[in-house]
C-alpha positions as CSV (number, residue, x, y, z in Angstrom):
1,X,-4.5,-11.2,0.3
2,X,-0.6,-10.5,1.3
3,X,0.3,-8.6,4.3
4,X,0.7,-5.5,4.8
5,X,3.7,-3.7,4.2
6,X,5.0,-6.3,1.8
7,X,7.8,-4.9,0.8
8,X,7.6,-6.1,-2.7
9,X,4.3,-4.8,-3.4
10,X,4.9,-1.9,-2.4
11,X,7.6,-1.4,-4.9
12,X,5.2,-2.5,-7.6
13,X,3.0,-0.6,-6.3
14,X,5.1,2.4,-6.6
15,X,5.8,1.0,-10.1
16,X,2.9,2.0,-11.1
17,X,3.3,5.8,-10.4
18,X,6.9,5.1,-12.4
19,X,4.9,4.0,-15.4
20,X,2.4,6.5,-15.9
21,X,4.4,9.7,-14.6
22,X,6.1,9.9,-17.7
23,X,2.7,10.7,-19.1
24,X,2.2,13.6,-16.5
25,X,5.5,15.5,-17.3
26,X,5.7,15.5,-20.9
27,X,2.3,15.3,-22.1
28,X,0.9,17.4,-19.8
29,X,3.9,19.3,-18.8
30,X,6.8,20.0,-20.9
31,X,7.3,18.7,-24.5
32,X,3.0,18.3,-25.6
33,X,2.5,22.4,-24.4
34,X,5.1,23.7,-25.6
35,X,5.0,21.7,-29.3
36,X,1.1,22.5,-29.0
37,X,2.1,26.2,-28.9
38,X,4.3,26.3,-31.0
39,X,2.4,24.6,-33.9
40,X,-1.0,26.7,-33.1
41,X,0.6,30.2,-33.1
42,X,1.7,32.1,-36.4
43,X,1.5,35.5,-36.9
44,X,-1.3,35.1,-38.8
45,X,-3.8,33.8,-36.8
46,X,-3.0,35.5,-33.3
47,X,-2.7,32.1,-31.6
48,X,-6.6,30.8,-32.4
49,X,-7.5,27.5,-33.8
50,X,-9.9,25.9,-35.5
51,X,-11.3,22.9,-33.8
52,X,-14.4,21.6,-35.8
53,X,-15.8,24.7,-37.2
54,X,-14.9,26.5,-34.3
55,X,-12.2,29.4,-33.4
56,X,-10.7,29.6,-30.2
57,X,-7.8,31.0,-28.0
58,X,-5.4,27.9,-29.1
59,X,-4.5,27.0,-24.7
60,X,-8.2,28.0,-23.9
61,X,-9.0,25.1,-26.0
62,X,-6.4,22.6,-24.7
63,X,-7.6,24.1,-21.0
64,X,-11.3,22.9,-22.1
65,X,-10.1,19.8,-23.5
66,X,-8.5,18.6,-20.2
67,X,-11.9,20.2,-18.6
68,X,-14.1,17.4,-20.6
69,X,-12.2,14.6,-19.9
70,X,-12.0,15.2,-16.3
71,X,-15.4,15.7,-16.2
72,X,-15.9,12.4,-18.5
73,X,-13.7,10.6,-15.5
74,X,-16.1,12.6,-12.8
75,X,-19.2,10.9,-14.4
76,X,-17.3,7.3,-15.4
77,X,-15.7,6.7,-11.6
78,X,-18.6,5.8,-9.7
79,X,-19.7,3.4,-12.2
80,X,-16.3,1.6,-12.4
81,X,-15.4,2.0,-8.7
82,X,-18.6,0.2,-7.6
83,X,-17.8,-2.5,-10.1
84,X,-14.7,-3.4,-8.5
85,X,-15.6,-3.2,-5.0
86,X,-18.4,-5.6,-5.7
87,X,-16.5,-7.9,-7.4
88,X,-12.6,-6.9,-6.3
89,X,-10.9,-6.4,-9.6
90,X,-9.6,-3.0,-9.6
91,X,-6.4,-4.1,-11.5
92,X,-8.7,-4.9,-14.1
93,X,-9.9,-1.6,-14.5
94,X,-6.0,-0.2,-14.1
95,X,-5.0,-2.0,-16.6
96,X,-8.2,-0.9,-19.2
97,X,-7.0,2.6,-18.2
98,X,-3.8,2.4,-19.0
99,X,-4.4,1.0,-22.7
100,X,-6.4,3.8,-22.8
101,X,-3.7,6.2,-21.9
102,X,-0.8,4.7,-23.6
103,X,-2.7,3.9,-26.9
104,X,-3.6,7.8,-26.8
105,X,0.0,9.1,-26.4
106,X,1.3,6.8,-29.0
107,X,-1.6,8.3,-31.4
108,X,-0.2,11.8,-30.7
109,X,3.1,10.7,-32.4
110,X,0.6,11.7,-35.5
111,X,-0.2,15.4,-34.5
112,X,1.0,17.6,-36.7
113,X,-0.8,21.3,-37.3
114,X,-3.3,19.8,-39.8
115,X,-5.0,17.7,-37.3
116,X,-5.6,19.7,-34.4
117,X,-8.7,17.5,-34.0
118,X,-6.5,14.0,-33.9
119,X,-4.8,16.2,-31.7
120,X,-7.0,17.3,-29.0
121,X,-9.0,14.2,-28.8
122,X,-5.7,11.9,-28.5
123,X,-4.9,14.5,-25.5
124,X,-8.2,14.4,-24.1
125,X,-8.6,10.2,-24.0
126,X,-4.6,10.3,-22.5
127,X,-6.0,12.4,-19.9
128,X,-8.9,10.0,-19.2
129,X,-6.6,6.7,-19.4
130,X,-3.6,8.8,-16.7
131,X,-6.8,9.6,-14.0
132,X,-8.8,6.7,-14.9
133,X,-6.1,4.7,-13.7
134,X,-5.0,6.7,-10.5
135,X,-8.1,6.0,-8.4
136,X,-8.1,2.3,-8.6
137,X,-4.1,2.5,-8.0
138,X,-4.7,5.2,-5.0
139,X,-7.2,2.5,-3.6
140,X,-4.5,0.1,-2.7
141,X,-3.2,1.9,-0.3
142,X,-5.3,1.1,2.7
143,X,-4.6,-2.6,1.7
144,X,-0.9,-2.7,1.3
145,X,0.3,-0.3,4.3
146,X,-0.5,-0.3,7.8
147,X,-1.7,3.5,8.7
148,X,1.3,4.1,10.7
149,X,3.2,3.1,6.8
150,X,1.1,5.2,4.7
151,X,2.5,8.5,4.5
152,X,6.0,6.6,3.7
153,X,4.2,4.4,1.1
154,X,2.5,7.1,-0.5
155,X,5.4,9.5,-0.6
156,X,7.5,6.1,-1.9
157,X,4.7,6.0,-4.5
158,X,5.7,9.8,-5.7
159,X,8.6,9.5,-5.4
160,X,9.0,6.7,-7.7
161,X,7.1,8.5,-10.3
162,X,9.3,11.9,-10.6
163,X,12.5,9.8,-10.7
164,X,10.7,7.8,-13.4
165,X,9.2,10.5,-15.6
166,X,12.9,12.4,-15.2
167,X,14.3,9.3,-17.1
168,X,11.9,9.2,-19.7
169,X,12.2,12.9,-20.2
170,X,16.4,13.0,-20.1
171,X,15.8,10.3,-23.1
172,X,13.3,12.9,-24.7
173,X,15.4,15.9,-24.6
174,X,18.1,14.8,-26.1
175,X,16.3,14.2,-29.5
176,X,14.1,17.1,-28.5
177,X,17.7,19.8,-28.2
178,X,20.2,17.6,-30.4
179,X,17.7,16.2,-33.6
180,X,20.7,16.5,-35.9
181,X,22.9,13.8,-34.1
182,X,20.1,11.3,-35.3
183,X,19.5,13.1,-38.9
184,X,16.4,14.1,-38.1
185,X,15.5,17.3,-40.5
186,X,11.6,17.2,-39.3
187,X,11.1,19.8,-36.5
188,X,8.0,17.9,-35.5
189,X,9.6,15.0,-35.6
190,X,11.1,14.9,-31.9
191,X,8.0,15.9,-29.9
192,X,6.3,13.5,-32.0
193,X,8.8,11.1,-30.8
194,X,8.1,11.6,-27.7
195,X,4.8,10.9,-27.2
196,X,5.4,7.6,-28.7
197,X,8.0,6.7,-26.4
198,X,5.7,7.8,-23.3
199,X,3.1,5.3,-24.7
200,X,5.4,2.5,-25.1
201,X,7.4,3.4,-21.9
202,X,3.7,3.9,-19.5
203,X,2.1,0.4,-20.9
204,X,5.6,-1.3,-20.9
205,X,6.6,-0.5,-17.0
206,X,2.9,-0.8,-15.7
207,X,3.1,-4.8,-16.6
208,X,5.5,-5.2,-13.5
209,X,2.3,-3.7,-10.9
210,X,0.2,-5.8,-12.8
211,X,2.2,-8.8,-12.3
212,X,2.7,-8.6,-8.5
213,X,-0.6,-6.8,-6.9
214,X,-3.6,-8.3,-5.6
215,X,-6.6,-8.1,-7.3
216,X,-8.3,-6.2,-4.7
217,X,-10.8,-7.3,-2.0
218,X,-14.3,-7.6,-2.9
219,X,-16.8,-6.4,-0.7
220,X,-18.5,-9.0,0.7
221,X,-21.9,-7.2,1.1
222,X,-24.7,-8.2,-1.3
223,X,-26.0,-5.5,-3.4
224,X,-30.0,-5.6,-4.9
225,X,-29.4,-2.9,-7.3
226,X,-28.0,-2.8,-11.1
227,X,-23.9,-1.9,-11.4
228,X,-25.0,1.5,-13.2
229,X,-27.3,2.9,-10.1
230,X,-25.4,1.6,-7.3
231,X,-22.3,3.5,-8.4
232,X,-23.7,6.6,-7.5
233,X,-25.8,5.2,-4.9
234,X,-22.7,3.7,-3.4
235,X,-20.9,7.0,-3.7
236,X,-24.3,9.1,-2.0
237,X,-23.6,6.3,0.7
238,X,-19.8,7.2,0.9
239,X,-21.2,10.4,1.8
240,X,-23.4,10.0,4.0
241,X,-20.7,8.4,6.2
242,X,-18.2,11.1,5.5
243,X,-20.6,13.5,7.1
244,X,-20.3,11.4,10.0
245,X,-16.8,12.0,10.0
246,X,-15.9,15.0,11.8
247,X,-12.3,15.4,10.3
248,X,-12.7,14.2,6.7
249,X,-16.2,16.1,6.3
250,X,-14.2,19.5,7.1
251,X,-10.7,18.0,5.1
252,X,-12.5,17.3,1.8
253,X,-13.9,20.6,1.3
254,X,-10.7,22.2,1.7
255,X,-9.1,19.7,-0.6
256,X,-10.9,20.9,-3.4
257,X,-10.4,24.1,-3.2
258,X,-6.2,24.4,-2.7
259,X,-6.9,21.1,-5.5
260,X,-8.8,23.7,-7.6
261,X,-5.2,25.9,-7.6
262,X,-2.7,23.2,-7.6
263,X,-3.7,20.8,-10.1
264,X,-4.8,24.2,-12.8
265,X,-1.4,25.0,-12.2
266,X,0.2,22.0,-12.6
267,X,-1.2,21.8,-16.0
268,X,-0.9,25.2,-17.5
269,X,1.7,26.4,-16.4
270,X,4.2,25.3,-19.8
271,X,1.9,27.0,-21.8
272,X,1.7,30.0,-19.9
273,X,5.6,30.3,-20.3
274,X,5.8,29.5,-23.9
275,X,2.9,32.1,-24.5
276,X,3.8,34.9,-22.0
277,X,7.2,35.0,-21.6
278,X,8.1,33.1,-24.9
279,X,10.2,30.5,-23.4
280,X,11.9,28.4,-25.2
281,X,11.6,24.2,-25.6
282,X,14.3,23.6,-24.7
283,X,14.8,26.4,-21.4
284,X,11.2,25.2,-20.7
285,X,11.6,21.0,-20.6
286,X,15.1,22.5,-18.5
287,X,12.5,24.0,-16.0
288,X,10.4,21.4,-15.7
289,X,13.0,19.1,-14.7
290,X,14.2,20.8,-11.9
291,X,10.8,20.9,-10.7
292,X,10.8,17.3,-10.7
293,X,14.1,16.9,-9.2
294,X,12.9,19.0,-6.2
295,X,9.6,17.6,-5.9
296,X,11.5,14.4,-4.8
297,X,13.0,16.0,-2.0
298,X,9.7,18.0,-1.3
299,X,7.9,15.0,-1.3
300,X,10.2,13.3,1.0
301,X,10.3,16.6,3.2
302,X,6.5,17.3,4.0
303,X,6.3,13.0,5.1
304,X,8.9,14.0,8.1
305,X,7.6,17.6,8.5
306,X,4.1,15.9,9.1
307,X,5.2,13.8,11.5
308,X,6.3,15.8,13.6
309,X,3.8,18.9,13.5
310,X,0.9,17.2,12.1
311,X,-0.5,16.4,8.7
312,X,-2.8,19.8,8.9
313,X,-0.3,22.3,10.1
314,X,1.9,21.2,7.0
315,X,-0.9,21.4,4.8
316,X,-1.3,25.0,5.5
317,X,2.2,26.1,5.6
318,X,2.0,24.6,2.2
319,X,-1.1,26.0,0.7
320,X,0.5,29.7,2.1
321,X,3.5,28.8,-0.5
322,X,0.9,28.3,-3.6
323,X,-1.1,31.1,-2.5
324,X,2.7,33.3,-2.8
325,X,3.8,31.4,-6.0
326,X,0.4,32.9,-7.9
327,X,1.0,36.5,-6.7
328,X,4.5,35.9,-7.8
329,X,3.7,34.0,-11.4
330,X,1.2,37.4,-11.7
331,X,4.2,39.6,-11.6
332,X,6.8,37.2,-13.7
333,X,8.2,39.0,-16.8
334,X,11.4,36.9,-17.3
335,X,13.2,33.6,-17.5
336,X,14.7,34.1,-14.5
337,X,12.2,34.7,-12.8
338,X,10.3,32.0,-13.9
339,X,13.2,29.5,-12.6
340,X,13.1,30.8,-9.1
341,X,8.9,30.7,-9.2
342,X,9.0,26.9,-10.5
343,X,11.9,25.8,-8.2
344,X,9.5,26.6,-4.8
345,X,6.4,25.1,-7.0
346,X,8.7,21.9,-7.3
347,X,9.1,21.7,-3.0
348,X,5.3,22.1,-2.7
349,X,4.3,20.0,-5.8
350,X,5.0,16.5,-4.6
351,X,4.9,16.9,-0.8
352,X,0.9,18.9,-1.4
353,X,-0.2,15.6,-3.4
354,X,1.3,13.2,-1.0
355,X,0.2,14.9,1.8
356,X,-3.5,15.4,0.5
357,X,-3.8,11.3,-0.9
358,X,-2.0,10.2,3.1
359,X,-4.3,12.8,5.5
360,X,-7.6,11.2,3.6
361,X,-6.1,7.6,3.9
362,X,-5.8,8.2,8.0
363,X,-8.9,9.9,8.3
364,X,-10.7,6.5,6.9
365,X,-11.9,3.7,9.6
366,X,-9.7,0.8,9.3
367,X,-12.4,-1.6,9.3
368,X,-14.0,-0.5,5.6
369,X,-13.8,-2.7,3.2
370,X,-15.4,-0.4,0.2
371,X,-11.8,1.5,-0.3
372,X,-12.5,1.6,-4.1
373,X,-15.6,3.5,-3.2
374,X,-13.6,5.8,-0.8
375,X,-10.9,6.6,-2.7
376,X,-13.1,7.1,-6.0
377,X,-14.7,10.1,-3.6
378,X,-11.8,11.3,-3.3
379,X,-10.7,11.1,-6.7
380,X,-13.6,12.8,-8.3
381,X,-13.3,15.8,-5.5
382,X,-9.8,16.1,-7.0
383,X,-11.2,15.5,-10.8
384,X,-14.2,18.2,-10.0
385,X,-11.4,20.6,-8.8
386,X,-9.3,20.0,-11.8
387,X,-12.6,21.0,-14.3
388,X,-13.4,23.8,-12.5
389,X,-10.0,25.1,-12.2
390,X,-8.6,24.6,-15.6
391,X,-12.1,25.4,-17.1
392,X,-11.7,28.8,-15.2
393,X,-7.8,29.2,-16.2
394,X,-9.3,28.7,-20.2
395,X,-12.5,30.8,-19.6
396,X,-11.0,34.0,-18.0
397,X,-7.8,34.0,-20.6
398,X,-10.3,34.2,-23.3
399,X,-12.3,36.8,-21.2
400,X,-9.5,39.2,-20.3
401,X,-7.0,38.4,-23.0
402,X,-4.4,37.1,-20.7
403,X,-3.4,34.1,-18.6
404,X,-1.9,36.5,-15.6
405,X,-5.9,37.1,-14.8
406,X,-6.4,33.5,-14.8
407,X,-3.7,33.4,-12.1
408,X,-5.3,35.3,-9.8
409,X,-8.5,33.5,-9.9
410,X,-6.9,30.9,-8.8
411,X,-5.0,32.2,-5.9
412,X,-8.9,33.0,-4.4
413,X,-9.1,29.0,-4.9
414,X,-6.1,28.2,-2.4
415,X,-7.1,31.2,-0.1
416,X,-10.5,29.4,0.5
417,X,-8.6,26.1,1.1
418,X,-6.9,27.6,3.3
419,X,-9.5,28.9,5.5
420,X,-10.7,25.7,5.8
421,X,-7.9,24.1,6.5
422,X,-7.8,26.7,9.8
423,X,-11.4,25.2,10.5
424,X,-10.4,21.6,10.2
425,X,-7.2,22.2,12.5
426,X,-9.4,23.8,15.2
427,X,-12.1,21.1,14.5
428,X,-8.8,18.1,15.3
429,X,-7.9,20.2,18.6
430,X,-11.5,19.7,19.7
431,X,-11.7,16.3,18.9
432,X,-8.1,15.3,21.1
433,X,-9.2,17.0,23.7
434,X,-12.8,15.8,23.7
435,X,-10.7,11.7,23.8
436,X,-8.2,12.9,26.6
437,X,-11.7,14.0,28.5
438,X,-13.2,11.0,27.9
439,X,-10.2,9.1,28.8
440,X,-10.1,10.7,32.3
C-alpha cells in the first residue's frame, strides 16, 4: 500500500466527501424538505399523507423513513465491514453504495405529489447508499494519515465536502429562485431538477477516489466462520477490546448521545422551518448555505482549538453550544431568528463531526489491522443515534402536535453526552498521570 500522508490520496480521499455531500445538503437539507413540504401540505388535509394505506403527520413520516434506513445500514454494516476486512476491498463496497445512492436521487427527479411512495422509498435507499458508503470511506483514514495528520485529514475531508455541496447547490438555486430564465412553467420541475443533478454530480466526482485509493488492507488473520456470523461476531469482538480501552469505552457512549442531538438536527431542521415558521424555498436553501459556508471555518476552527486544549475539552465546549441552539430553536418564532440560530449550528456542525470521526481515530492502537471493523463500530453507534433520534423527533411531533417538543427531547440527548464527556475528561487526567508515574 502507499505511504502515509500521500498527498494525492488524500485529496481523493477528500474527493470522496466532495462527491457525496451534495447529497447531504440538498436531499437531506434544503431543496428535498422543503419541496416535500410543500407538496404534502394543502389546506385540506392538515399536512398528513397517505403512504400505503396509511395516514400520517407528512415530516413524521419522512423522520421514520430516514429512521428505517438507518436502521437497515445498522443491521447491513457488520455484514459488509467484515467482508472487506477479510478480503480488503472496501472500495468495492464504496463504490456499490454510491450506485445505490446516486441511482436513488436521480429516481426522485420522478416525485411529484402522486407518488409519495416512489417518493419516500427513493429517499430512504439515498439514505442507505450516502451512510453505506461513509464507513468504508471513514475506514481509510488510519491508512492514509499518520495519527499526528489525522485531525488535518479528517477536517480536509469536511472541508472538501461543504465547498463541494455549496457548488452543487449555487447551480440548484438558480433554477430553483429564477425557473423562468430557462422557460420552465412546471413548479416541480426545479426541485425535481435537482435531485437529478445530485445523482449525476455524487456518482460522477466519486470516480476520481475510486481511481486513486487503495483497495484496502486485508486482514491477514484466518477466519473458520461463514461471512454472515462473523460480521457480528467480529463486531462482539470489536467490543470486547473497546472495553479494554479505557478512553474509547467512556468516548463512545458519549458519542451517541450528543450524535443522538446533532445528527436529528441536522436532518430536520428544513422541515421544521418550512412547517413552523413557514419559510420560504428560497430564504430556506439561503440558510442553509450559510451554514455550510461557516461549517468550513468551524471545521477548520475546532482542528486548531483541539490542538491546543485537547480533543475532549473542545468537544464539550461544543456539545454546551448544541445544548443552547435547542433551547434557542424552542423559542424561535421568526426568520430572523432562525438565521442567527443556524449561523452558530454552522460553527459547531462541521468542527462536532470532525472532531467526533478524529478523537475515535487516536483513541485506536496503531497496530490493528481490522479498521473496517473499527470504524463500522463506530459508524453504527452514529447510525443507532441517528434512529433513535430522528425516530424520537417524528414520534413526539405526532404525540404533542409540534416539532418545538421534539426539540427539547433532544437537548436531554446532548446534556447526557455531555456528562459523559466530563467522565471521559477526568478518566484522560487519570490515565496521564498514571504514565508520568510510571515513567518516574
Amino acid at each position: 500500500m502507499e505511504t502515509k500522508n500521500n498527498k494525492k490520496t488524500i485529496r481523493a480521499w477528500a474527493m470522496f466527501d466532495w462527491a457525496n455531500s451534495a447529497y447531504n445538503l440538498v436531499i437531506t437539507s434544503t431543496i428535498f424538505p422543503a419541496y416535500y413540504v410543500a407538496i404534502t401540505t394543502t389546506e385540506t388535509n392538515g399536512g398528513r399523507v397517505m403512504f400505503f394505506g396509511k395516514s400520517f403527520v407528512n415530516t413524521a413520516l419522512s423522520d421514520y423513513a430516514l429512521s428505517a434506513a438507518y436502521l437497515v445500514i445498522v443491521l447491513l454494516l457488520p455484514i459488509l465491514s467484515s467482508i472487506a476486512d477479510y478480503k480488503g476491498n472496501k472500495k468495492i463496497f464504496m463504490q456499490f453504495f454510491t450506485a445505490i445512492g446516486a441511482l436513488s436521487c436521480c429516481t426522485l427527479y420522478f416525485f411529484k405529489a402522486d407518488s409519495i411512495e416512489l417518493g419516500i422509498i427513493a429517499f430512504a435507499l439515498a439514505a442507505i447508499g450516502y451512510s453505506g458508503g461513509f464507513v468504508f470511506y471513514n475506514s481509510y483514514l488510519p491508512e492514509i494519515a499518520t495519527v499526528d495528520m489525522q485531525d488535518k485529514v479528517s477536517a480536509k475531508g469536511f472541508t472538501y465536502g461543504y465547498i463541494g455541496s455549496v457548488l452543487l447547490q449555487l447551480i440548484c438555486f438558480v433554477f430553483v429562485l429564477k425557473p423562468e430564465l430557462f422557460g420552465i412553467v412546471d413548479k416541480t420541475f426545479p426541485a425535481r431538477l435537482s435531485f437529478l443533478l445530485v445523482g449525476l454530480w455524487w456518482i460522477g466526482f466519486a470516480l476520481i477516489p475510486f481511481i486513486v485509493l487503495p483497495k484496502g488492507s486485508p486482514n491477514a488473520q484466518k477466519h473458520d466462520h461463514d461471512i454472515i456470523k462473523g460480521g457480528f461476531i467480529e463486531l462482539g469482538k470489536v467490543w470486547a477490546k473497546v472495553k479494554t480501552m479505557p478512553l474509547l469505552k467512556r468516548f463512545l457512549p458519549a458519542f451517541f448521545f450528543y450524535s443522538m442531538g446533532v445528527q436529528t438536527i441536522m436532518l430536520v431542521a428544513t422541515g421544521f422551518a418550512a412547517k413552523e415558521l413557514h419559510m420560504p424555498t428560497a430564504a430556506l436553501i439561503t440558510t442553509i448555505l450559510i451554514i455550510q459556508l461557516v461549517a468550513i471555518a468551524g471545521a477548520t476552527l475546532m482542528s486548531r482549538l483541539s490542538g491546543k486544549y485537547g480533543n475532549v475539552r473542545v468537544l464539550i465546549m461544543v456539545v454546551v453550544i448544541w445544548i443552547l441552539v435547542c433551547a434557542a430553536a424552542y423559542v424561535t418564532t421568526t426568520s430572523t431568528q432562525f438565521y442567527i440560530v443556524a449561523a452558530v449550528v454552522g460553527l459547531v456542525m462541521g468542527g462536532i463531526q470532525s472532531m467526533s470521526r478524529s478523537t475515535y481515530s487516536k483513541y485506536l492502537p496503531e497496530n490493528i489491522t481490522d479498521t473496517a471493523s473499527f470504524f463500522s463500530f463506530y459508524d453504527v453507534t452514529e447510525k443507532l443515534a441517528i434512529v433513535g433520534g430522528v425516530f424520537s423527533f417524528g414520534f413526539f411531533e405526532e404525540l404533542t402536535g409540534s416539532p418545538r417538543n421534539s426539540v427539547l427531547v433532544l437537548a436531554v440527548f446532548f446534556v447526557i453526552g455531555l456528562v459523559l464527556l466530563f467522565s471521559l475528561l477526568s478518566a484522560e487526567k487519570k490515565l496521564k498521570k498514571n504514565m508520568e508515574f510510571s515513567a518516574v
